[in-house]
mmCIF file of the C-alpha atoms, coordinates in Angstrom:
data_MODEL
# 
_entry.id   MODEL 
# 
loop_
_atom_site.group_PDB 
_atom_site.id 
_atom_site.type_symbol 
_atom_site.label_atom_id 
_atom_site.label_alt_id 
_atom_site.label_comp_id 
_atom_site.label_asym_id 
_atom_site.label_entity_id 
_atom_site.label_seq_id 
_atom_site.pdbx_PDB_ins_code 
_atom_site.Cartn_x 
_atom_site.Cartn_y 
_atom_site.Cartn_z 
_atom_site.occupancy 
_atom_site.B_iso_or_equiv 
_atom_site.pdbx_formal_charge 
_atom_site.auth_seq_id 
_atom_site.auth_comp_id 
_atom_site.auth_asym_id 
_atom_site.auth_atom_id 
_atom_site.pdbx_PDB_model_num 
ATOM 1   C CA . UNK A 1 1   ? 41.916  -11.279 20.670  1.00 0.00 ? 1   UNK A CA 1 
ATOM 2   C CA . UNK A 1 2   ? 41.349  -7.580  21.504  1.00 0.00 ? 2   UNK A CA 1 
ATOM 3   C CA . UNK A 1 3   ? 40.975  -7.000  17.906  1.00 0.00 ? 3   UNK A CA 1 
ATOM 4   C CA . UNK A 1 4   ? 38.970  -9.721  17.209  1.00 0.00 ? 4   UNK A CA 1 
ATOM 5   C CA . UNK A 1 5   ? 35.910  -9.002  19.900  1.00 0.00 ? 5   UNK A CA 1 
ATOM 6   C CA . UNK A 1 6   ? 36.472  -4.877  18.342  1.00 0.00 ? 6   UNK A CA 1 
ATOM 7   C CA . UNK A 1 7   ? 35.435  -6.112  14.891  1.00 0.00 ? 7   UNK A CA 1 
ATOM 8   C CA . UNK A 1 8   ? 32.796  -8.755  16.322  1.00 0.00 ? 8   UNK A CA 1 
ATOM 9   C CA . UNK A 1 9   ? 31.223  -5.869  18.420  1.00 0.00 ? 9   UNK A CA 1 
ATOM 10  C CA . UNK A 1 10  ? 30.999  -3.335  15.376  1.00 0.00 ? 10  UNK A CA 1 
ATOM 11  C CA . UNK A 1 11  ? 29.576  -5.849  13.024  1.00 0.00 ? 11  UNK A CA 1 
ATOM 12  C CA . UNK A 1 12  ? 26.827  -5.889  14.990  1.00 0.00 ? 12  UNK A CA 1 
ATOM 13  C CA . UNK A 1 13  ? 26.720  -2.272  15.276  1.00 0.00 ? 13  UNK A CA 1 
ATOM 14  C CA . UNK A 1 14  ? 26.508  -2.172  11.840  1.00 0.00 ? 14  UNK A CA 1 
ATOM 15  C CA . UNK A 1 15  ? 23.711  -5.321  12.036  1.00 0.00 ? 15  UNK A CA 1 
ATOM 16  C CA . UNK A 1 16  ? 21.691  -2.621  14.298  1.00 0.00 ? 16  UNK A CA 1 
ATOM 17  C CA . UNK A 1 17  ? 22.005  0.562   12.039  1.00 0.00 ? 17  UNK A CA 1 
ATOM 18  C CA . UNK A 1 18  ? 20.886  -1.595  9.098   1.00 0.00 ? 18  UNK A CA 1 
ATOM 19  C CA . UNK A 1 19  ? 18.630  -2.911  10.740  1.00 0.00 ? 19  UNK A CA 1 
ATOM 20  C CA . UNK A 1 20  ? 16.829  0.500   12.180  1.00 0.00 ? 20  UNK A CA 1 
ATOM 21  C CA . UNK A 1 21  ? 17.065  1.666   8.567   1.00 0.00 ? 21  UNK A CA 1 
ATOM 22  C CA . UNK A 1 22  ? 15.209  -1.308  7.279   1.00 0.00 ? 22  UNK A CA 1 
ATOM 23  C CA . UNK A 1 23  ? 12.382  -0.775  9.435   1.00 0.00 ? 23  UNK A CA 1 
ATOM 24  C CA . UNK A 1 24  ? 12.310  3.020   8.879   1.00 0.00 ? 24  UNK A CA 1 
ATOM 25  C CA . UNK A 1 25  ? 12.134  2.512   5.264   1.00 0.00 ? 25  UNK A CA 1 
ATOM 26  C CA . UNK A 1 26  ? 8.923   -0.249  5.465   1.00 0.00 ? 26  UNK A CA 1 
ATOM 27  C CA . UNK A 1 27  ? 7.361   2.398   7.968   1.00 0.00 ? 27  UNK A CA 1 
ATOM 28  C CA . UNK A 1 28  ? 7.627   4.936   5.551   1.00 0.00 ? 28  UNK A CA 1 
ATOM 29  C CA . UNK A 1 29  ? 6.463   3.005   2.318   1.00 0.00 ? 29  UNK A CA 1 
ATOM 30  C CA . UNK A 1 30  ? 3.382   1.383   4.635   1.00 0.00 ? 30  UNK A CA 1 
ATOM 31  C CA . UNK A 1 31  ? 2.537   5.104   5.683   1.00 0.00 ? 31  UNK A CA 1 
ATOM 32  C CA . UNK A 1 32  ? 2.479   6.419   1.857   1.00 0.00 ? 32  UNK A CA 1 
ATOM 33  C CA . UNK A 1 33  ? 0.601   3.445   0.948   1.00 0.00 ? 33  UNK A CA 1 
ATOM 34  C CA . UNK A 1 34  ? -2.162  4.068   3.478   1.00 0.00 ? 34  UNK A CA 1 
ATOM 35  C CA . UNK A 1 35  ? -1.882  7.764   2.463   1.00 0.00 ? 35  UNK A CA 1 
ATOM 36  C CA . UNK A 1 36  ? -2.279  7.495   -1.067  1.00 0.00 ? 36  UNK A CA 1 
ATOM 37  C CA . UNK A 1 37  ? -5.710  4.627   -0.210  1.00 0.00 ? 37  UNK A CA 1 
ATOM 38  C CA . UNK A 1 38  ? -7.132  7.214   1.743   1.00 0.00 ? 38  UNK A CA 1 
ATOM 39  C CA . UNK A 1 39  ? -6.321  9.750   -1.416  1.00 0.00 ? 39  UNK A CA 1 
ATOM 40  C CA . UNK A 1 40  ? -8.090  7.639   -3.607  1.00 0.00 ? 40  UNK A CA 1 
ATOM 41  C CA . UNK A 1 41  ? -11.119 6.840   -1.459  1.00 0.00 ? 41  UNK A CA 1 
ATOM 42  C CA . UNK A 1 42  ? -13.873 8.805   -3.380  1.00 0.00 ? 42  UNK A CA 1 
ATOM 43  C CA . UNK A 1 43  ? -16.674 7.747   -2.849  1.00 0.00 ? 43  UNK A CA 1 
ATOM 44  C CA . UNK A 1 44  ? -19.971 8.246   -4.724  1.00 0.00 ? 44  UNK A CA 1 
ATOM 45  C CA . UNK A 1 45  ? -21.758 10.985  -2.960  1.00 0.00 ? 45  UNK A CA 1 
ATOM 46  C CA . UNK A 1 46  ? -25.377 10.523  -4.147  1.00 0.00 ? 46  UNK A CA 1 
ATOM 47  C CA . UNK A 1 47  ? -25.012 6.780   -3.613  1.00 0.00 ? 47  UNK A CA 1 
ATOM 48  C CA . UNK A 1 48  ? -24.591 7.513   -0.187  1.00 0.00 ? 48  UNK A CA 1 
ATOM 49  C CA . UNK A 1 49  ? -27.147 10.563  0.209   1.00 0.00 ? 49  UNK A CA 1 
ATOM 50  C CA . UNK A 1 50  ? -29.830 7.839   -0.612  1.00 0.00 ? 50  UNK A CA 1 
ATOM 51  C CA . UNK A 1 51  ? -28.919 4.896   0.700   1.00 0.00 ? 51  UNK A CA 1 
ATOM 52  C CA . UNK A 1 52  ? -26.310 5.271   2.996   1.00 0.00 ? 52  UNK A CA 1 
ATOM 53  C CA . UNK A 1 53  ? -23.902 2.852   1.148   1.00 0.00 ? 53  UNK A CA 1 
ATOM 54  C CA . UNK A 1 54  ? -20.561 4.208   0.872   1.00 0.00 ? 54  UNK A CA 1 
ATOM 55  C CA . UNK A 1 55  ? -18.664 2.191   -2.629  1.00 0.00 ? 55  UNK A CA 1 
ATOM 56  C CA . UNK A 1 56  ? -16.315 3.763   -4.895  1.00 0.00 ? 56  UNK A CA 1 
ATOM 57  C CA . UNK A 1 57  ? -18.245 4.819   -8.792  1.00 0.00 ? 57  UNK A CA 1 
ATOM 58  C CA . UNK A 1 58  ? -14.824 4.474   -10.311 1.00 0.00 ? 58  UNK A CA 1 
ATOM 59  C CA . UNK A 1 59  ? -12.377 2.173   -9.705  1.00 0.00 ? 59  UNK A CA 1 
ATOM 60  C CA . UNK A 1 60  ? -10.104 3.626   -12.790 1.00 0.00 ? 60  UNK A CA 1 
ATOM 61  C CA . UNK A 1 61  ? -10.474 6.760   -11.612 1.00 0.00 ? 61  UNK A CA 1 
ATOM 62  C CA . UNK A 1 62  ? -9.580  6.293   -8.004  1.00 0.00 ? 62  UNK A CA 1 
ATOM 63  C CA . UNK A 1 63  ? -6.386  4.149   -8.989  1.00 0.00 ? 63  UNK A CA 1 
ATOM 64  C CA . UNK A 1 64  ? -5.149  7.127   -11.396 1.00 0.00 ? 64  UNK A CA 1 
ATOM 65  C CA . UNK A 1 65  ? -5.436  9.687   -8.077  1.00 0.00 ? 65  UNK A CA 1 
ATOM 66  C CA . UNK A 1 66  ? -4.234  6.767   -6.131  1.00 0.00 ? 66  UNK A CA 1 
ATOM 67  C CA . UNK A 1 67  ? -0.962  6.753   -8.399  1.00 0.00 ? 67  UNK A CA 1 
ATOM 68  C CA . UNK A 1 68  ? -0.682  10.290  -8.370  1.00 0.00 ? 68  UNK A CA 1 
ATOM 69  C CA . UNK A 1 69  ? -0.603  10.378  -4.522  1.00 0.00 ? 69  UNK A CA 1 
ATOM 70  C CA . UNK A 1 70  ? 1.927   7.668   -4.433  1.00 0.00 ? 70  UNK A CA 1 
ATOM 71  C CA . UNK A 1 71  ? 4.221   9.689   -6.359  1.00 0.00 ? 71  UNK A CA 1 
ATOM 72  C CA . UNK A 1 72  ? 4.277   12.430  -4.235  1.00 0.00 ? 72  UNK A CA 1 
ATOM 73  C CA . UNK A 1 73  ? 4.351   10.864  -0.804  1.00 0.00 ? 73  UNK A CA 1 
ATOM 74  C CA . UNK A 1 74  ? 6.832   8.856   -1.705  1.00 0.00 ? 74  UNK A CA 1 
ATOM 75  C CA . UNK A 1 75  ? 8.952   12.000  -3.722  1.00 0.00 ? 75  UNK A CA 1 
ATOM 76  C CA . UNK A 1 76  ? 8.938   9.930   -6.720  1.00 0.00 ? 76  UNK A CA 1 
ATOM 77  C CA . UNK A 1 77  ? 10.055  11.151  -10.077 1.00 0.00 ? 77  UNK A CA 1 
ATOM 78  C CA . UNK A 1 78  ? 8.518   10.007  -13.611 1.00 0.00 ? 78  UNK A CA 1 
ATOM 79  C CA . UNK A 1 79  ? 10.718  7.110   -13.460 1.00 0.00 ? 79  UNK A CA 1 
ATOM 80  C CA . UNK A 1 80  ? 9.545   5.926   -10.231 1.00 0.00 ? 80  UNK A CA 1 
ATOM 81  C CA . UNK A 1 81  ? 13.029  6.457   -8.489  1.00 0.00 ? 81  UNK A CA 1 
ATOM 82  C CA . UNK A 1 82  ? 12.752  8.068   -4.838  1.00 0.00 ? 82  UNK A CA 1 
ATOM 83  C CA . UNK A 1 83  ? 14.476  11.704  -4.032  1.00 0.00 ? 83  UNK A CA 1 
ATOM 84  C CA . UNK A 1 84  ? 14.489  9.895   -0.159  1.00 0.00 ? 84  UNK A CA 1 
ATOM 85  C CA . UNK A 1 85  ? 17.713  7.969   -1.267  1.00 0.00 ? 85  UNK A CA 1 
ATOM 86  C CA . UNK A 1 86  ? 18.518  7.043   1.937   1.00 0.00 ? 86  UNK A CA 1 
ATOM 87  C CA . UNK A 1 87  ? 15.530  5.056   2.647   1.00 0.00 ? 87  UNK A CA 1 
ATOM 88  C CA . UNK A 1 88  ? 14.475  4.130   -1.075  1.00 0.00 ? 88  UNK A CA 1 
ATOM 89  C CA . UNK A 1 89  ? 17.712  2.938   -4.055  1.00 0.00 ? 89  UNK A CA 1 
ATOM 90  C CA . UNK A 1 90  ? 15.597  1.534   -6.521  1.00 0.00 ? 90  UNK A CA 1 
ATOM 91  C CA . UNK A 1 91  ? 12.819  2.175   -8.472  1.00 0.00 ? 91  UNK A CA 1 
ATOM 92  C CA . UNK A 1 92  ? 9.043   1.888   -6.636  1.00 0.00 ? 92  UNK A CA 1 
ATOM 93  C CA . UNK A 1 93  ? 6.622   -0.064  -8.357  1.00 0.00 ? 93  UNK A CA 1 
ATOM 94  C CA . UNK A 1 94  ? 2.904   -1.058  -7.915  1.00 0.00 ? 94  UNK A CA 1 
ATOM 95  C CA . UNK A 1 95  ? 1.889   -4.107  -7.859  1.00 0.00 ? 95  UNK A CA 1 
ATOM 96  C CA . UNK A 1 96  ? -1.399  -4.129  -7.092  1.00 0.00 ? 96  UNK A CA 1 
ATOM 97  C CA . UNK A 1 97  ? -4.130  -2.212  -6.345  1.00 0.00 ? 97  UNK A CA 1 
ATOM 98  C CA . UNK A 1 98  ? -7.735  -3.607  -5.423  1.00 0.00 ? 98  UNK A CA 1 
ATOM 99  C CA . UNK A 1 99  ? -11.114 -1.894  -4.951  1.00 0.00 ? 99  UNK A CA 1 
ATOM 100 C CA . UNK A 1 100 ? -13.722 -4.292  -2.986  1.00 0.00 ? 100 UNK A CA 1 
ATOM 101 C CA . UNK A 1 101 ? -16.947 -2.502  -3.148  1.00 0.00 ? 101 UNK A CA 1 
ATOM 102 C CA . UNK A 1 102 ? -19.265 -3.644  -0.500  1.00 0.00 ? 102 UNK A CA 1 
ATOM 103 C CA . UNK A 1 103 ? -23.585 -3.035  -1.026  1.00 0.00 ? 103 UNK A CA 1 
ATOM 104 C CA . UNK A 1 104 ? -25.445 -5.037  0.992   1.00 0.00 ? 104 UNK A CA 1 
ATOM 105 C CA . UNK A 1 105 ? -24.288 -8.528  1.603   1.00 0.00 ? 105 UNK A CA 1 
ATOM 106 C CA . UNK A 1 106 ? -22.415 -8.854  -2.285  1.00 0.00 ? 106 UNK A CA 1 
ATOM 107 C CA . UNK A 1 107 ? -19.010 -7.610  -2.797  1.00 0.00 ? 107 UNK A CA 1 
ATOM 108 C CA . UNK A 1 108 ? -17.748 -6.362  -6.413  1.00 0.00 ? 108 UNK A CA 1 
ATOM 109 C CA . UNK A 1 109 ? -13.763 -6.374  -6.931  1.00 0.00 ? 109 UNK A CA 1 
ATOM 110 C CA . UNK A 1 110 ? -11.606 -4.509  -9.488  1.00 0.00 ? 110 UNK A CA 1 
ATOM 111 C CA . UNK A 1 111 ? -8.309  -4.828  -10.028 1.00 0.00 ? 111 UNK A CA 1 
ATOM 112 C CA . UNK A 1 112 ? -5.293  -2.838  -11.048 1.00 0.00 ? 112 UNK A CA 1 
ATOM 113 C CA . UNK A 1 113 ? -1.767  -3.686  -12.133 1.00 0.00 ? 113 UNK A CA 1 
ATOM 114 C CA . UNK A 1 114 ? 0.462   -1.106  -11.776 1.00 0.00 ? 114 UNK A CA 1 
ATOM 115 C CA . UNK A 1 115 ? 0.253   0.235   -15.102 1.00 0.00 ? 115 UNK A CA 1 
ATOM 116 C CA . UNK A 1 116 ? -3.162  0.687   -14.503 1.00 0.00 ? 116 UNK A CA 1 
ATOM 117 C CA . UNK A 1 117 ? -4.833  -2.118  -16.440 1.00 0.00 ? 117 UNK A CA 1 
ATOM 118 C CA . UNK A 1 118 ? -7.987  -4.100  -14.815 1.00 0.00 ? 118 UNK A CA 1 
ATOM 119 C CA . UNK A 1 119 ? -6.665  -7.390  -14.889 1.00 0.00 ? 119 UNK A CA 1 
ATOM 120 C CA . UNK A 1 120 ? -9.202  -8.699  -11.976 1.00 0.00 ? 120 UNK A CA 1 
ATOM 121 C CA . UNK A 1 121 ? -13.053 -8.247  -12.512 1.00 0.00 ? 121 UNK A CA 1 
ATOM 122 C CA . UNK A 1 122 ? -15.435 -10.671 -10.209 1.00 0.00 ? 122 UNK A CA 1 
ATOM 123 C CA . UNK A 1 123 ? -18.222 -10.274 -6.994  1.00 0.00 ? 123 UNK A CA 1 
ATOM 124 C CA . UNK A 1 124 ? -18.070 -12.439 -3.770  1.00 0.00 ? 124 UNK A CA 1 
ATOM 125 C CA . UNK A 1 125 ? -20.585 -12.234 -0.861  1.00 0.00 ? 125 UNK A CA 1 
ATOM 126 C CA . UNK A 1 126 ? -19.189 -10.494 2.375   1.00 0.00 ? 126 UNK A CA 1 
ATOM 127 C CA . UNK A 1 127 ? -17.596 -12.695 4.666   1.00 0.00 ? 127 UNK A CA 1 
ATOM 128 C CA . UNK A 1 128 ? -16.131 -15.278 2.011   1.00 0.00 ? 128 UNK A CA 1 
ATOM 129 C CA . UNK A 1 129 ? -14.141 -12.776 0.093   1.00 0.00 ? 129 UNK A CA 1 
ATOM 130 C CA . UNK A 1 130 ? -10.617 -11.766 1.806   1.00 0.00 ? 130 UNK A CA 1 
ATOM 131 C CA . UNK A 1 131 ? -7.558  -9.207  0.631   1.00 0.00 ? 131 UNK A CA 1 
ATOM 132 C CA . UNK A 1 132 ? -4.134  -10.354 -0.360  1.00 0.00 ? 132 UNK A CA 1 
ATOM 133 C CA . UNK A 1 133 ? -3.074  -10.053 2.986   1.00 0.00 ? 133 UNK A CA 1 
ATOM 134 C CA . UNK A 1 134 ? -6.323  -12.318 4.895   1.00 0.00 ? 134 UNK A CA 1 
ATOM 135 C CA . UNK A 1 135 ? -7.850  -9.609  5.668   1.00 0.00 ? 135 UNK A CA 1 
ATOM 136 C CA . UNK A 1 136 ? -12.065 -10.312 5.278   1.00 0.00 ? 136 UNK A CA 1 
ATOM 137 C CA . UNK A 1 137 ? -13.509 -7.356  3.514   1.00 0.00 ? 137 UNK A CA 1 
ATOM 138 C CA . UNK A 1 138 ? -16.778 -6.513  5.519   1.00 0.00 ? 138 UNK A CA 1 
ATOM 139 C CA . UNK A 1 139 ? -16.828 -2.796  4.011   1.00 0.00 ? 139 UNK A CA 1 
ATOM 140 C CA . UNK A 1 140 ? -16.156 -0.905  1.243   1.00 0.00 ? 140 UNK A CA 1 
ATOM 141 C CA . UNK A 1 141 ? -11.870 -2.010  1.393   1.00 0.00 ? 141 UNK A CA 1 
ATOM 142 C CA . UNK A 1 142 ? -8.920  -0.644  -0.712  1.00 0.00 ? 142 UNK A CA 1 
ATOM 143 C CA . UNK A 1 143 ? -5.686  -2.752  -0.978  1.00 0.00 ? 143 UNK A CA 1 
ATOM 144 C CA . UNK A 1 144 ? -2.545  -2.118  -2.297  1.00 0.00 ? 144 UNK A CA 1 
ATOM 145 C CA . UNK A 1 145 ? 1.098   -3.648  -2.478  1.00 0.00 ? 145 UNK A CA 1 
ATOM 146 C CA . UNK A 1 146 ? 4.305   -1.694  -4.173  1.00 0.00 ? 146 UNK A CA 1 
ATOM 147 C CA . UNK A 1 147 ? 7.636   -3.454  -4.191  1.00 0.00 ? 147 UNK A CA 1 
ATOM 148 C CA . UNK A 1 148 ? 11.131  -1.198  -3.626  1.00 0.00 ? 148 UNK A CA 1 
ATOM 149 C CA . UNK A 1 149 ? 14.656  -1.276  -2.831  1.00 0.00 ? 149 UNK A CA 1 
ATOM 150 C CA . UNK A 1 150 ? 16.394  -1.087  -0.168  1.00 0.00 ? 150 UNK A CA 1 
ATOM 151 C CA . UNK A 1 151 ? 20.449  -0.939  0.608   1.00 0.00 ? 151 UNK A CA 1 
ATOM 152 C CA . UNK A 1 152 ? 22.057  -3.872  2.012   1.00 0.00 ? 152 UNK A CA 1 
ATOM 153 C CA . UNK A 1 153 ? 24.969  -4.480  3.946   1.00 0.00 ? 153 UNK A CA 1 
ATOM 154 C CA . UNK A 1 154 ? 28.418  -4.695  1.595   1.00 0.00 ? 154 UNK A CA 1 
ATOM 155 C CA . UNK A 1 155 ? 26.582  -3.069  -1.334  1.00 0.00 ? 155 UNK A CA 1 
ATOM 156 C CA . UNK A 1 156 ? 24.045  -5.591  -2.124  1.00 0.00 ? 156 UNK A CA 1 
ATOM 157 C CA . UNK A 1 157 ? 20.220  -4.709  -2.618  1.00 0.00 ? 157 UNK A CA 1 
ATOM 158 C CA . UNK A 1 158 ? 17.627  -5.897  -0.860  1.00 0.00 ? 158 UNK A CA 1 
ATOM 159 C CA . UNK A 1 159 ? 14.088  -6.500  -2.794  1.00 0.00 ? 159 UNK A CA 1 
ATOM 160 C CA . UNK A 1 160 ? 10.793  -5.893  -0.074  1.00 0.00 ? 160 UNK A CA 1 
ATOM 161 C CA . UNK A 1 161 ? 7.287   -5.242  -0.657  1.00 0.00 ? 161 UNK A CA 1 
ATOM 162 C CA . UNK A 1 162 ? 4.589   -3.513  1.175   1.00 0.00 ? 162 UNK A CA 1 
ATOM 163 C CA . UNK A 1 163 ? 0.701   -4.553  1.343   1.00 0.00 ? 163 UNK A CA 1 
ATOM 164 C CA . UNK A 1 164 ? -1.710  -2.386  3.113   1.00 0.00 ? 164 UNK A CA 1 
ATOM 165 C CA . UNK A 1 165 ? -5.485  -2.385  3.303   1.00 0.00 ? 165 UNK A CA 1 
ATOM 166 C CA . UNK A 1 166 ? -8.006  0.661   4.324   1.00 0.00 ? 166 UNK A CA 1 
ATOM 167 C CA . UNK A 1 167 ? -11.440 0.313   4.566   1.00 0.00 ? 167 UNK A CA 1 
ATOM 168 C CA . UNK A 1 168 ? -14.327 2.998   4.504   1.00 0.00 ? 168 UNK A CA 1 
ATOM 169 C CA . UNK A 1 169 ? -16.865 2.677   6.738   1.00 0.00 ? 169 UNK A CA 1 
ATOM 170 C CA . UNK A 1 170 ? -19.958 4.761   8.104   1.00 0.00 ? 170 UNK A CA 1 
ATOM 171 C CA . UNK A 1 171 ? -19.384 6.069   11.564  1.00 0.00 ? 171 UNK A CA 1 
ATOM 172 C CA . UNK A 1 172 ? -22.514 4.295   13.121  1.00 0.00 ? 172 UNK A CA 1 
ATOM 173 C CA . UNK A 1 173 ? -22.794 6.934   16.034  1.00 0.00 ? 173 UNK A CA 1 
ATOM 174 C CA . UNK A 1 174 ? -23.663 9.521   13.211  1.00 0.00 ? 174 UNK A CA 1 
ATOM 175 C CA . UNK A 1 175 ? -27.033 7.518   12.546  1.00 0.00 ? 175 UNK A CA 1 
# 
């Protein structure tokens, strides 16, 4: 019986560690997402020097530095396999990355795969038009989601994914 309640009590032990390893690896890919958004955030300068609209010139563009800073926040080599191995097994892969570009009250979006082709082209009106993840885009919004790997319990792999959404906005107590 003794033995029994030993191996009951360090199966969920192991339930915990797991557990606390599985959140620490989603904290860590949500971070680098957000990271790598913020990277990729450039906005056109003049656009907003004369009109105080703040949208992204190129989409392309920002996804390639977007890509760039994935890689290194998440330690990723050309293959897309993490150096963090104890967080990260497989190999990291975008799957999406959106630009919403708000002016006025119309809203153009771009899309990305993650081999970087435009596979989503199309303008909404601000308040109708939402990211992956419900979130209404009201400003100038990035949005991304990778997928990864984690380790399981008894050597099986776990599939997740990550979505995260940033959006640029003008500090309205610098008017």
């Amino acid at each position: 019986m003794a033995m029994f309640f030993f191996l009951l009590v360090l199966l969920g032990v192991l339930f915990q560690f797991k557990t606390g390893s599985y959140m620490a690896a989603g904290a860590f890919v949500e971070d680098a997402l957000a990271a790598s958004e913020l990277a990729s955030a450039l906005i056109d300068v003049e656009e907003y020097g004369r009109t105080h609209e703040i949208r992204i010139a190129d989409p392309a563009a920002a996804f390639a530095i977007y890509r760039d800073a994935l890689q290194y926040n998440l330690a990723l080599d050309e293959a897309g396999y993490s150096a963090r191995t104890e967080l990260l097994t497989g190999r990291v892969q975008i799957r999406q990355y959106i630009v919403y570009n708000v002016q006025g009250t119309e809203v153009q979006v771009t899309g990305y795969d993650g081999q970087g082709n435009c596979i989503l082209q199309e303008k909404g009106v601000t308040g109708t038009v939402c990211t992956p993840e419900g979130m209404p885009v009201e400003h100038t919004t990035i949005y991304s989601r990778a997928g990864f790997q984690v380790d399981g319990l008894f050597d099986t792999v776990i599939e997740a994914e990550k979505e995260k959404s940033v959006d640029i906005a003008r500090d309205e107590s610098e008017k």
